[in-house]
Z-matrix of the N, CA and C atoms (Angstrom, degrees):
N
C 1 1.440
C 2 1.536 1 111.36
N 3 1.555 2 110.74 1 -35.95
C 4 1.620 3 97.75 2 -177.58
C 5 1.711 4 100.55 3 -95.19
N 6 0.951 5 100.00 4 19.45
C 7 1.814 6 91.12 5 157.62
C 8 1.620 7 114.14 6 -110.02
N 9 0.995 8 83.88 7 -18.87
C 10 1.916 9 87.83 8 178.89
C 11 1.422 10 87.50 9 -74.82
N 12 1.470 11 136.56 10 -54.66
C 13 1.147 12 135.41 11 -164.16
C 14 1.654 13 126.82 12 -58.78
N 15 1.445 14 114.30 13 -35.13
C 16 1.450 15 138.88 14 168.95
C 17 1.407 16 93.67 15 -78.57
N 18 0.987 17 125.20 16 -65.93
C 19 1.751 18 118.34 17 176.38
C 20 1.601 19 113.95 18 -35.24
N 21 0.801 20 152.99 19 -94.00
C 22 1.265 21 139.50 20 151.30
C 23 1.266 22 132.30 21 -41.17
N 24 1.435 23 138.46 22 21.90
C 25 1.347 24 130.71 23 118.66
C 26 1.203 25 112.95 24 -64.55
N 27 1.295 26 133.83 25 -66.53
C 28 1.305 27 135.74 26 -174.55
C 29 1.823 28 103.17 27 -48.49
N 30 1.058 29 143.95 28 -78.80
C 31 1.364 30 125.87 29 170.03
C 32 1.365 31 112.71 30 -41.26
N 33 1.102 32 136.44 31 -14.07
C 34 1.567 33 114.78 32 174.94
C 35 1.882 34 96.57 33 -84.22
N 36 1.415 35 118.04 34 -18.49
C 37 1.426 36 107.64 35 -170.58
C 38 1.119 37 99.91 36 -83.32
N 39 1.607 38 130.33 37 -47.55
C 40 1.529 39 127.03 38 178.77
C 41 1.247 40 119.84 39 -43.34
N 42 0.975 41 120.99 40 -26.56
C 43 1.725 42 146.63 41 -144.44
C 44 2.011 43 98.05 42 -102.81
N 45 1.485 44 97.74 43 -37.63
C 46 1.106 45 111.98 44 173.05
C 47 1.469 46 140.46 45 -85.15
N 48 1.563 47 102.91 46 -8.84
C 49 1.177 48 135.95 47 177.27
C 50 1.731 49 105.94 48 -113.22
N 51 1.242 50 153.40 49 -43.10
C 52 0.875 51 135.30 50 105.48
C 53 1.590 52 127.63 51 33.75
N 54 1.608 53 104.44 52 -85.87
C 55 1.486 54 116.17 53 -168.46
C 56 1.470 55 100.12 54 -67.21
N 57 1.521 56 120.66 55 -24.43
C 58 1.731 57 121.48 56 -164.36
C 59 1.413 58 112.49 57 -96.58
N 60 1.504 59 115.59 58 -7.46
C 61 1.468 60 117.33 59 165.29
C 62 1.586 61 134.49 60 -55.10
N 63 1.289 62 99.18 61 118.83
C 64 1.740 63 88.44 62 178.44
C 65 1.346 64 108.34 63 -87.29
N 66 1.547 65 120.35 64 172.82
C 67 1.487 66 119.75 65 -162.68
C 68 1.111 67 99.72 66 -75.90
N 69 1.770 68 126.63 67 159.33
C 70 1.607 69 130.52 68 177.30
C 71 1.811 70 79.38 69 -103.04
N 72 1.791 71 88.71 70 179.75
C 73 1.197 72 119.26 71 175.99
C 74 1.519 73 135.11 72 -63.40
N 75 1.823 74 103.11 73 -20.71
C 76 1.319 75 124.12 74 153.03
C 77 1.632 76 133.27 75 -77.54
N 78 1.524 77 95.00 76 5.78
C 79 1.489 78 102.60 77 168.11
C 80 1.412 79 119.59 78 -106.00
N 81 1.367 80 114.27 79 146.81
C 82 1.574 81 115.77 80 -171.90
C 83 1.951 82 111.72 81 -59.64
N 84 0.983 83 105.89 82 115.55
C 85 1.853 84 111.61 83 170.18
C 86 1.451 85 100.82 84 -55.34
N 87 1.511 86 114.63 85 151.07
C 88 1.453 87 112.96 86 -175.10
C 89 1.892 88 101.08 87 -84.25
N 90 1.189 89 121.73 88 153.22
C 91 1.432 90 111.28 89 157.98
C 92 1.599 91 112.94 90 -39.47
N 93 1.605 92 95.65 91 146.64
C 94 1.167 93 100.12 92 165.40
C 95 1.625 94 112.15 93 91.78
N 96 1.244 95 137.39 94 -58.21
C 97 1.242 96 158.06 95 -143.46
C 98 1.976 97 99.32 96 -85.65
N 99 1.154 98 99.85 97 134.22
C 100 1.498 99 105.63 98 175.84
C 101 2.157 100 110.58 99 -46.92
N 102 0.939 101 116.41 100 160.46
C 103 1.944 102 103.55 101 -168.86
C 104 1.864 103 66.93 102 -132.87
N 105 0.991 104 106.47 103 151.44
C 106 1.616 105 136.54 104 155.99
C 107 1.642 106 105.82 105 -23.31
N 108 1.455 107 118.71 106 136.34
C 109 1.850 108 129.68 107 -171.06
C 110 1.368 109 115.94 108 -158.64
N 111 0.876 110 126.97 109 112.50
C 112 1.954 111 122.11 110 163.15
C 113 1.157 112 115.27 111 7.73
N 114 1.832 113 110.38 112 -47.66
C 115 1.186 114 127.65 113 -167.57
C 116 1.300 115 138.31 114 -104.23
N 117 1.968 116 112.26 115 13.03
C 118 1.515 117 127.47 116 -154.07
C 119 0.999 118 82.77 117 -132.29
N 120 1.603 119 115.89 118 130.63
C 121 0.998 120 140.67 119 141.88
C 122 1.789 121 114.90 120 -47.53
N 123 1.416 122 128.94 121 142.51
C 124 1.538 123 108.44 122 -175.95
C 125 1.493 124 83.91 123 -100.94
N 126 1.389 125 115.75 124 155.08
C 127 1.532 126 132.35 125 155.59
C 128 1.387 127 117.16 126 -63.91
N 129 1.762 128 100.98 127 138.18
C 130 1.948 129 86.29 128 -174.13
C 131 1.971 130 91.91 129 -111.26
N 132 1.212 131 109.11 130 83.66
C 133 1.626 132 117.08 131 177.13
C 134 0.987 133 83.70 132 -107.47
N 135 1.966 134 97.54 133 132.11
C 136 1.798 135 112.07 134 -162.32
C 137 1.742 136 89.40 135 -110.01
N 138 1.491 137 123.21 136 9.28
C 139 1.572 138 121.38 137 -167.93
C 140 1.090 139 90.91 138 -98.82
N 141 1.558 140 117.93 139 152.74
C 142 1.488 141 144.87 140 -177.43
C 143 1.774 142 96.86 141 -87.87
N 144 1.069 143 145.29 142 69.33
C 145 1.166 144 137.55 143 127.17
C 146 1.263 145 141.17 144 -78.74
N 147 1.836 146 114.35 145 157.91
C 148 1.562 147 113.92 146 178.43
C 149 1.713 148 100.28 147 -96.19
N 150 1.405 149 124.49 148 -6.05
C 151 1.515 150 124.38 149 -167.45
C 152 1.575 151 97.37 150 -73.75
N 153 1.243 152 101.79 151 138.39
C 154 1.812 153 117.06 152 177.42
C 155 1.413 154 108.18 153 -53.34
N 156 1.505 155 138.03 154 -5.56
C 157 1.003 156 138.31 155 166.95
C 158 1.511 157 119.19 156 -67.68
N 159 1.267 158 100.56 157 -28.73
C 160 1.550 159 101.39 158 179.86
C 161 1.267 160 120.49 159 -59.23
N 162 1.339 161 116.18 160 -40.21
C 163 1.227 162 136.50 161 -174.81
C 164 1.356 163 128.70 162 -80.51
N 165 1.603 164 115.86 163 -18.66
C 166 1.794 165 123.61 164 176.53
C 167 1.661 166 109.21 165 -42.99
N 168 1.245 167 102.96 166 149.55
C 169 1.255 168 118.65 167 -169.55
C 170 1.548 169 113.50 168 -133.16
N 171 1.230 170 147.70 169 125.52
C 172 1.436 171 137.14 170 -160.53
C 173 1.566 172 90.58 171 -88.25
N 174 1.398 173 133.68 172 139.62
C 175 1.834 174 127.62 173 154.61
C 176 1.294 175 100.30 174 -58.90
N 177 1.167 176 98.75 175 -175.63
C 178 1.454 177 132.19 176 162.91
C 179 1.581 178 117.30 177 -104.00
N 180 1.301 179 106.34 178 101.32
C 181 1.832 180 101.12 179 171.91
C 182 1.348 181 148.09 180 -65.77
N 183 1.862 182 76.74 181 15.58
C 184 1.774 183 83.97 182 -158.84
C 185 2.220 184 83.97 183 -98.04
N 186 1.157 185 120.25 184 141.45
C 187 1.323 186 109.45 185 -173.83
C 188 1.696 187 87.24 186 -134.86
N 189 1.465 188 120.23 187 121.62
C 190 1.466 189 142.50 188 173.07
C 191 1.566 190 104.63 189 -44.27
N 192 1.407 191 146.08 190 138.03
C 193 1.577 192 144.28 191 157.74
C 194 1.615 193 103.67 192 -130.90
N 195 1.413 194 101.27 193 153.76
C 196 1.640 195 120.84 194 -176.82
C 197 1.235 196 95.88 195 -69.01
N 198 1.421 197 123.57 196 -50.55
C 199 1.702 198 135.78 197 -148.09
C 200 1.319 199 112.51 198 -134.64
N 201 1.275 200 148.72 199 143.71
C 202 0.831 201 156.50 200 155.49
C 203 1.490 202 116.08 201 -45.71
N 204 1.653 203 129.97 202 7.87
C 205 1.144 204 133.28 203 138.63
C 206 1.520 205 129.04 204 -23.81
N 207 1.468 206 131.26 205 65.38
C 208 1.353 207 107.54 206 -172.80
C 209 1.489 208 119.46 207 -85.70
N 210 1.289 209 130.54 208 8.37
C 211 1.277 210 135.35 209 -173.18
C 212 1.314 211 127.27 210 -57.64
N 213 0.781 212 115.87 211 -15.87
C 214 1.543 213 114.95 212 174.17
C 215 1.569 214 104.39 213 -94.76
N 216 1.230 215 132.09 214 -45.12
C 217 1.482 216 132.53 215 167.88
C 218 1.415 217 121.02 216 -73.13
N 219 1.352 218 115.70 217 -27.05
C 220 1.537 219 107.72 218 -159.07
C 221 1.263 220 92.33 219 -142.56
N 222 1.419 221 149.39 220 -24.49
C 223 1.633 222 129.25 221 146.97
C 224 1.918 223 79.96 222 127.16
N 225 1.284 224 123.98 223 -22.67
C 226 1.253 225 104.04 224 156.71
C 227 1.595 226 146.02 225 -143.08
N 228 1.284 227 125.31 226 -158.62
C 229 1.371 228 98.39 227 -177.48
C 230 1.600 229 107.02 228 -160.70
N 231 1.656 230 108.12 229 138.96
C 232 1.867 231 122.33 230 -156.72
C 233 1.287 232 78.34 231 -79.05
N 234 1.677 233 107.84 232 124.82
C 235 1.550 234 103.46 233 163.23
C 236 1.623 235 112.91 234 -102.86
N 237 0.982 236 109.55 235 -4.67
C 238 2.120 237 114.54 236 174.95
C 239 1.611 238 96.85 237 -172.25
N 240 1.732 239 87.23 238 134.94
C 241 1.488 240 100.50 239 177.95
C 242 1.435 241 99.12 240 -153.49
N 243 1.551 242 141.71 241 170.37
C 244 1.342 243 144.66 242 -122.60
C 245 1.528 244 71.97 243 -120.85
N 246 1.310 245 122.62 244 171.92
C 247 1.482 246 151.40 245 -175.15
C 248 1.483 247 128.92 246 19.78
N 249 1.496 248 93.71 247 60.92
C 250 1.320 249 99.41 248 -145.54
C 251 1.811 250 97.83 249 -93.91
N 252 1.140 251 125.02 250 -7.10
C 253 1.371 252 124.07 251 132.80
C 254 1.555 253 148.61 252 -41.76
N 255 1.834 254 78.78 253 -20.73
C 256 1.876 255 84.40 254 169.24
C 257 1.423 256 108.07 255 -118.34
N 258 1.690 257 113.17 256 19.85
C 259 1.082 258 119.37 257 171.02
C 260 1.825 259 126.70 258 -56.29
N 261 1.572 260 108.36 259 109.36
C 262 2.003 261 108.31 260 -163.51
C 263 1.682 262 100.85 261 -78.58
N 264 1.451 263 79.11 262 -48.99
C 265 2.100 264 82.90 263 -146.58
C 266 1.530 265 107.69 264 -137.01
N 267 0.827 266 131.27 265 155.07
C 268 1.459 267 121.41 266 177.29
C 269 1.925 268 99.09 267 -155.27
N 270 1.599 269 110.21 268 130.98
C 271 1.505 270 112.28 269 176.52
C 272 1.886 271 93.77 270 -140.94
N 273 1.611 272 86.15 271 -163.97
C 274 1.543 273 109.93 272 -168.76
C 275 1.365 274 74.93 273 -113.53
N 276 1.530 275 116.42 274 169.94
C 277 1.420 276 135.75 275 147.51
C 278 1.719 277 106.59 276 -108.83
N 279 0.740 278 153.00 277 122.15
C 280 1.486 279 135.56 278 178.07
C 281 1.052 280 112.64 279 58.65
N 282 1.937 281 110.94 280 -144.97
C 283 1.683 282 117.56 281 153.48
C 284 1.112 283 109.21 282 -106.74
N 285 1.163 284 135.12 283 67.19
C 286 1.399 285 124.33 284 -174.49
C 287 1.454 286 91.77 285 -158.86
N 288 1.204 287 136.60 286 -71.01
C 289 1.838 288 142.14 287 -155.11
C 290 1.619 289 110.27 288 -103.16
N 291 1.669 290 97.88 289 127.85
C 292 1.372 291 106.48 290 175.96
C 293 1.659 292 109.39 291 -90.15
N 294 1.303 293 141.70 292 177.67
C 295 1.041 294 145.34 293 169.87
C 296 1.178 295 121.54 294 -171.25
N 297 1.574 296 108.27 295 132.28
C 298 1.405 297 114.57 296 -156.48
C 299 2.126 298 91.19 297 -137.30
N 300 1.602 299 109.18 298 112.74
C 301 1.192 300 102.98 299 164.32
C 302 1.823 301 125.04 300 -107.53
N 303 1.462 302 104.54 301 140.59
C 304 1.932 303 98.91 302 -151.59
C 305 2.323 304 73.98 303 -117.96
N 306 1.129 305 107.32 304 136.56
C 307 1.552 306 137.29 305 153.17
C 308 1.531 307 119.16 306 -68.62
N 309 0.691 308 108.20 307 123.65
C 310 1.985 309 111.02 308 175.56
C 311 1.482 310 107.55 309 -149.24
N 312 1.380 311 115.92 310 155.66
C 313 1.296 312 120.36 311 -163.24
C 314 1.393 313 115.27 312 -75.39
N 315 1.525 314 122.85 313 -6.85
C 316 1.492 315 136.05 314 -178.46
C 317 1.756 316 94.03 315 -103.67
N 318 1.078 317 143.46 316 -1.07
C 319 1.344 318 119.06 317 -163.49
C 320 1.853 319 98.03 318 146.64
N 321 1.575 320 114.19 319 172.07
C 322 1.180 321 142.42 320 148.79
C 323 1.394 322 132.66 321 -92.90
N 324 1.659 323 116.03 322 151.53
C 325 1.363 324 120.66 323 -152.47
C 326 1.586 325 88.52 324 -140.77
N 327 1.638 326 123.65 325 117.62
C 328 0.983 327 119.17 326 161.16
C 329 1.414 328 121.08 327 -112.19
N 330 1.587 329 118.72 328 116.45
C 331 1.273 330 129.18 329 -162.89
C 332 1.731 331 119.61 330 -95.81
N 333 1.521 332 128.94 331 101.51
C 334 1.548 333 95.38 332 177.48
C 335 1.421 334 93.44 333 -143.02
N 336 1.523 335 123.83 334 172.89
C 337 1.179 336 134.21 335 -77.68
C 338 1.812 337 106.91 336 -176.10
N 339 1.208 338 138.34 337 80.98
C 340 0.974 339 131.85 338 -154.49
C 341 1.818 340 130.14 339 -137.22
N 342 1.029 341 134.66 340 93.87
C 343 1.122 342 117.74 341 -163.99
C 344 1.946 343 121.44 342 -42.83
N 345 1.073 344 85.40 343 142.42
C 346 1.963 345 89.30 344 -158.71
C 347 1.539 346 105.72 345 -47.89
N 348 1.380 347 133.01 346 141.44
C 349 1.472 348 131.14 347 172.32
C 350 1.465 349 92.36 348 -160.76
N 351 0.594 350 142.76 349 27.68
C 352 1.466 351 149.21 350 131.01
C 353 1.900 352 103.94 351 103.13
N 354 1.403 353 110.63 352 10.88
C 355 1.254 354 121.31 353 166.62
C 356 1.581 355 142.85 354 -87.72
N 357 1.188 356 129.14 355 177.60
C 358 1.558 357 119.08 356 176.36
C 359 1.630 358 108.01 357 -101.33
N 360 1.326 359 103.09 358 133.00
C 361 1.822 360 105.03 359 -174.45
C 362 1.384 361 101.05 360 -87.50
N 363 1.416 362 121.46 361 -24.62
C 364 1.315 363 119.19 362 -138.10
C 365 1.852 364 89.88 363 -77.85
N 366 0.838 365 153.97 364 -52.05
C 367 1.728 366 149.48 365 160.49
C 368 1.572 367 87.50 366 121.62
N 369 1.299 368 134.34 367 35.80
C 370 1.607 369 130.63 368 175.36
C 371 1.099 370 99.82 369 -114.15
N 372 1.893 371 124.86 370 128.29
C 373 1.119 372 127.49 371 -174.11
C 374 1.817 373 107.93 372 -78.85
N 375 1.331 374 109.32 373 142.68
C 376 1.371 375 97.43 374 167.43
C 377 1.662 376 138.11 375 -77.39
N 378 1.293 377 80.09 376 5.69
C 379 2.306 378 92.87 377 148.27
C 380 0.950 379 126.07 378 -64.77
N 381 1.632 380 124.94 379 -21.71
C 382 1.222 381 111.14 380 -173.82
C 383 1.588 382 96.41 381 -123.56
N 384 1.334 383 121.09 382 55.28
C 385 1.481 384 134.09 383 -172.03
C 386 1.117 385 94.82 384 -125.58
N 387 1.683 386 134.09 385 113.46
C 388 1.752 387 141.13 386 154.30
C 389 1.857 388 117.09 387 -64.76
N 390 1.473 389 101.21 388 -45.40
C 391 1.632 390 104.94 389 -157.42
C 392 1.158 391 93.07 390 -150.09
N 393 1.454 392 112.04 391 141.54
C 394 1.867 393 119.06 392 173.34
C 395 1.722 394 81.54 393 -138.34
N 396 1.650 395 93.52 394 147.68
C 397 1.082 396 120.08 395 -176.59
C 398 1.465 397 97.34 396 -151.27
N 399 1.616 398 107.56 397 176.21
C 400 1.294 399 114.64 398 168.37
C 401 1.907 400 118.00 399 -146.89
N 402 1.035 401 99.47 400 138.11
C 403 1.745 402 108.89 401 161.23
C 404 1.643 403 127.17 402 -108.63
N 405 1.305 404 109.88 403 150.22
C 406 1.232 405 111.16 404 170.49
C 407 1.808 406 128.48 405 -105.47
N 408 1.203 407 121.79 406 116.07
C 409 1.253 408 123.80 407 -159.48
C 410 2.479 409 98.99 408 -125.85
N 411 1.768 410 69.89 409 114.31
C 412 1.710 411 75.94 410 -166.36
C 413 1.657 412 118.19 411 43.30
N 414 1.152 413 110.54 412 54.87
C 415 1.831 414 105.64 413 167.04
C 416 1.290 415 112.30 414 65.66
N 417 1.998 416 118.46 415 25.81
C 418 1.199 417 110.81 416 174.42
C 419 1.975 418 91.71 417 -120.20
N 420 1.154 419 126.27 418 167.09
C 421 1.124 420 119.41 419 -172.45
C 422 1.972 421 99.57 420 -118.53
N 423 1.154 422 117.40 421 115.69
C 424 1.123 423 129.27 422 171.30
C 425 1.700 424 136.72 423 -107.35
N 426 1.345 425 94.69 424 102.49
C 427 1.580 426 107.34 425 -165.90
C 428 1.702 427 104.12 426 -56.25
N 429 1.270 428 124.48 427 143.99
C 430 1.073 429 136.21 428 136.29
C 431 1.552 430 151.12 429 -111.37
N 432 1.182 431 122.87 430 147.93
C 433 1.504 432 118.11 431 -153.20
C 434 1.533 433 96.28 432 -138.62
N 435 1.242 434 110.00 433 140.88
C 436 1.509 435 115.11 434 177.62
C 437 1.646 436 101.06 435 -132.15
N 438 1.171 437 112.21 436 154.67
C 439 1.308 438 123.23 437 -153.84
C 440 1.686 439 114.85 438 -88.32
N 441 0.991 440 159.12 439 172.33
C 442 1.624 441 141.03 440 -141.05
C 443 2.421 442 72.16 441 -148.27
N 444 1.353 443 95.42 442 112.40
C 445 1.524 444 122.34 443 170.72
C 446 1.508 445 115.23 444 74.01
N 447 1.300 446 116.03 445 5.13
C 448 1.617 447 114.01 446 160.19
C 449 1.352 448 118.68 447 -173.29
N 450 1.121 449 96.16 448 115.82
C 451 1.747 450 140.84 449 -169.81
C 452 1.501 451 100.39 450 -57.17
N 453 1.717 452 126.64 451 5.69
C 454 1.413 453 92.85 452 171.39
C 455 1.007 454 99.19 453 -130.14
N 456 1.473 455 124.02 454 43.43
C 457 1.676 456 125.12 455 134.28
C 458 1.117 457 117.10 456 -104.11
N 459 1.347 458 117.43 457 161.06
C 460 2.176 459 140.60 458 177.65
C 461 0.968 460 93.28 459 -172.11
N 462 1.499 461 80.84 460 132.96
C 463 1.796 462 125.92 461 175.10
C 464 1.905 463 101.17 462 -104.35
N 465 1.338 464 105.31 463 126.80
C 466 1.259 465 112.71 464 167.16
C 467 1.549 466 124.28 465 -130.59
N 468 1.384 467 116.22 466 142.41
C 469 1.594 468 96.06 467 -161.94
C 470 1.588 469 98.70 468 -142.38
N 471 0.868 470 138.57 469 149.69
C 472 1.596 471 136.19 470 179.99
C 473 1.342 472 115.21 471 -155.74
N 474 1.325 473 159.20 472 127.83
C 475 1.290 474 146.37 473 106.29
C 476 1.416 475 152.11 474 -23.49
N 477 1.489 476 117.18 475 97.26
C 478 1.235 477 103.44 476 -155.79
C 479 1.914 478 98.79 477 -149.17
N 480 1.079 479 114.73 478 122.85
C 481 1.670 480 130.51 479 167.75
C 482 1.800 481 97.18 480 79.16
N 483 1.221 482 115.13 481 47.03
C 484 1.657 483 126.42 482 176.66
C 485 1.189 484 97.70 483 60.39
N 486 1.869 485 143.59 484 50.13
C 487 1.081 486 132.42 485 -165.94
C 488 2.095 487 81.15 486 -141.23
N 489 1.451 488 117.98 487 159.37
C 490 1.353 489 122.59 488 148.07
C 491 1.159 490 119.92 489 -117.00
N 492 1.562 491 123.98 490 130.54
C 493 1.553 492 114.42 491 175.37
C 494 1.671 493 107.29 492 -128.93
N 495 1.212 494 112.57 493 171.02
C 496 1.519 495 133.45 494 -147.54
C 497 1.881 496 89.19 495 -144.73
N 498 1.211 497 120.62 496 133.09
C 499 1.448 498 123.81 497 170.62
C 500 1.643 499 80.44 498 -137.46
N 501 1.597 500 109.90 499 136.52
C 502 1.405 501 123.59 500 -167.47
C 503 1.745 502 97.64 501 -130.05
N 504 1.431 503 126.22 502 97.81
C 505 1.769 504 118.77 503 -176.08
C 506 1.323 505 95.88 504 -94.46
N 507 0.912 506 115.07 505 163.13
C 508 1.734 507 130.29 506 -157.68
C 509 1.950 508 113.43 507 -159.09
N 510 0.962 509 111.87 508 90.96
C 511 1.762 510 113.38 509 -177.38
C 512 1.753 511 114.46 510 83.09
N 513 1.557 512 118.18 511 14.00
C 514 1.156 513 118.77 512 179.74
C 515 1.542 514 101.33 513 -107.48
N 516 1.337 515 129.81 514 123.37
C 517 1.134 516 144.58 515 -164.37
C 518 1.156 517 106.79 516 -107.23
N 519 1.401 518 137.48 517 19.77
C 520 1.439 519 117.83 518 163.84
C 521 1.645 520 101.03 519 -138.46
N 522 1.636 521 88.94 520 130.85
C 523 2.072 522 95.80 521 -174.71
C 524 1.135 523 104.08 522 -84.00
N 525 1.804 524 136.21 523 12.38
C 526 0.999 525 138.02 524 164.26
C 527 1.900 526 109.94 525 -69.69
N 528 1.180 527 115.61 526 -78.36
C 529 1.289 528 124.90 527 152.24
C 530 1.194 529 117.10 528 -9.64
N 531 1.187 530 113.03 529 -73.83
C 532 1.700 531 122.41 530 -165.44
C 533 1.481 532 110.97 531 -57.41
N 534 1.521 533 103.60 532 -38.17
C 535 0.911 534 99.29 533 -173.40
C 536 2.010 535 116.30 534 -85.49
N 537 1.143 536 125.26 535 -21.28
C 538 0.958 537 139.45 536 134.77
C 539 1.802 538 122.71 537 -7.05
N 540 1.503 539 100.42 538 -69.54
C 541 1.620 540 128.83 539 -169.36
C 542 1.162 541 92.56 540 -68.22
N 543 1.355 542 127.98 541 -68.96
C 544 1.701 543 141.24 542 163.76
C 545 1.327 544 98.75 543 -13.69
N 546 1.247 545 121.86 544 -80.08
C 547 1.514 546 126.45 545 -169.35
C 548 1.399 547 112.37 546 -33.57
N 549 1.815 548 107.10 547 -49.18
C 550 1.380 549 118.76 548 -154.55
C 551 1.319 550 88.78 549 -68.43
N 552 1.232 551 136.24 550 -58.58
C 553 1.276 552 148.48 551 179.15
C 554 1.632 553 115.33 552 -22.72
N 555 1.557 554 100.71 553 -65.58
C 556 1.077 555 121.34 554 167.60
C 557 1.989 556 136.34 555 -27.46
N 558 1.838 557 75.61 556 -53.09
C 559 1.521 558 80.63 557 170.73
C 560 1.521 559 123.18 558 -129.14
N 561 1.373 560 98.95 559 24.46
C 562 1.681 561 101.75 560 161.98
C 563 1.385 562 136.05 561 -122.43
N 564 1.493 563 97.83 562 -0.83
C 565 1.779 564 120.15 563 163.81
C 566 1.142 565 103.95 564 -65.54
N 567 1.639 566 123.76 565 112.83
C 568 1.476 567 133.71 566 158.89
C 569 1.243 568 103.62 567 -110.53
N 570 1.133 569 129.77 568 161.48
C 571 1.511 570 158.38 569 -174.49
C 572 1.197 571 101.15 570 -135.35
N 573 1.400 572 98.95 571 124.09
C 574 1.458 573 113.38 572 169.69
C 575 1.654 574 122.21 573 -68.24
N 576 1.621 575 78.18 574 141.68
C 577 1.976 576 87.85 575 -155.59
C 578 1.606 577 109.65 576 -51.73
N 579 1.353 578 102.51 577 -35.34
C 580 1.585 579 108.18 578 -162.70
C 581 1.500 580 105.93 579 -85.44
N 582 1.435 581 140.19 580 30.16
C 583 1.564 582 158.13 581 -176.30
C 584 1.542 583 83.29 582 -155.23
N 585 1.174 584 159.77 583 -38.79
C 586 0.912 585 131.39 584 -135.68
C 587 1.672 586 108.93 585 -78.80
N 588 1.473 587 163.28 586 171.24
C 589 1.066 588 167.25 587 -166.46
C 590 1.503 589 125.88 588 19.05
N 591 1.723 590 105.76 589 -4.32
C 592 1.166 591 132.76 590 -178.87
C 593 1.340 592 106.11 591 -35.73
C-alpha cells in the first residue's frame, strides 16, 4: 500500500512539472508571436498554452550605432563633441535617448543625449545621490551630483539648445578633472543645425 501510495505521488509531481514547462526551442512558435533574437528578452509564462501570448517576448531598446548619427531613430544628430578619439560605443535607448560611451586612462564616461522634455536621461536613481550642487559653464547652469559612499562617480546634467544631456564618470577620482571634462563637454557638443530643435 505505501508503494502504491509513493507511486502516485511521484506521478502526480511529474505530471506537475510537466504542466509548468515552458516551450523549448524544438517546439513549433505559434504564428505570429516574436521567435527568439540577440535582442528578446524570453517571457517566463509558466501556463501550457498554444495562444501566441504565451510566447511574447519584450526587445531590447537599447539598439548598437557606428556614429553618433541619431537621425533616423531619434530625429537628431551630434555633429562635434570633445574626445572623440576615445570615442567606444555609441546606441539609441528606445526613441528618445542617444548614448555615446568615451574610455580614458583614469576611468569611463557615459554620455547621453536627449531632446529636452523636462526629464532626467541620465537612468541614475536619486537613492544613490549624496550632494547636488551646481556650476556655471558659459551662461548655461550645470547641475552636479556626487555619489553617496564613493567618490569616483559624477553625475552632470545641463540643458542646452532644446537638447538634455547626462555626463556619467565612472572610476575617476578627482572632481577636479571631471569637472574640467564636463566643461569640455559643455561647450563643444554641437548638434547639427538641420536636427537641431526639430
Amino acid at each position: 500500500m505505501k508503494k502504491t501510495i509513493a507511486m502516485l505521488l511521484c506521478l502526480l509531481l511529474a505530471a506537475s512539472f510537466t504542466a509548468c514547462s515552458t516551450p523549448t526551442s524544438s517546439e513549433p512558435v505559434a504564428e505570429g508571436s516574436v521567435s527568439d533574437s540577440e535582442n528578446a528578452i524570453p517571457s517566463q509564462d509558466v501556463s501550457k498554452s498554444d495562444s501566441p501570448e504565451s510566447t511574447v517576448q519584450i526587445p531590447n531598446p537599447i539598439e548598437e550605432q557606428e556614429t553618433p548619427d541619431f537621425t533616423e531613430k531619434l530625429g537628431f544628430k551630434v555633429e562635434d563633441y570633445p574626445r572623440a578619439d576615445q570615442l567606444t560605443r555609441c546606441a539609441t535607448i528606445g526613441d528618445l535617448v542617444g548614448e555615446m560611451d568615451f574610455t580614458l586612462p583614469q576611468g569611463t564616461i557615459k554620455f547621453r543625449i536627449a531632446k529636452d522634455g523636462g526629464g532626467d536621461v541620465s537612468g541614475i536613481s536619486d537613492n544613490l545621490i549624496d550632494t547636488i550642487s551646481s556650476m556655471d559653464v558659459n551662461d548655461i547652469s550645470v547641475t552636479v551630483r556626487s555619489f553617496k559612499d564613493d567618490p569616483s562617480q559624477m553625475l552632470y546634467g545641463w540643458i542646452k539648445d532644446g537638447y538634455i544631456f547626462s555626463l556619467y564618470f565612472k572610476d575617476i577620482d578627482d572632481s577636479t578633472h571631471t569637472s574640467m571634462i564636463a566643461e569640455q563637454f559643455v561647450e563643444q557638443m554641437v548638434m547639427d543645425p538641420a536636427t537641431a530643435r526639430s
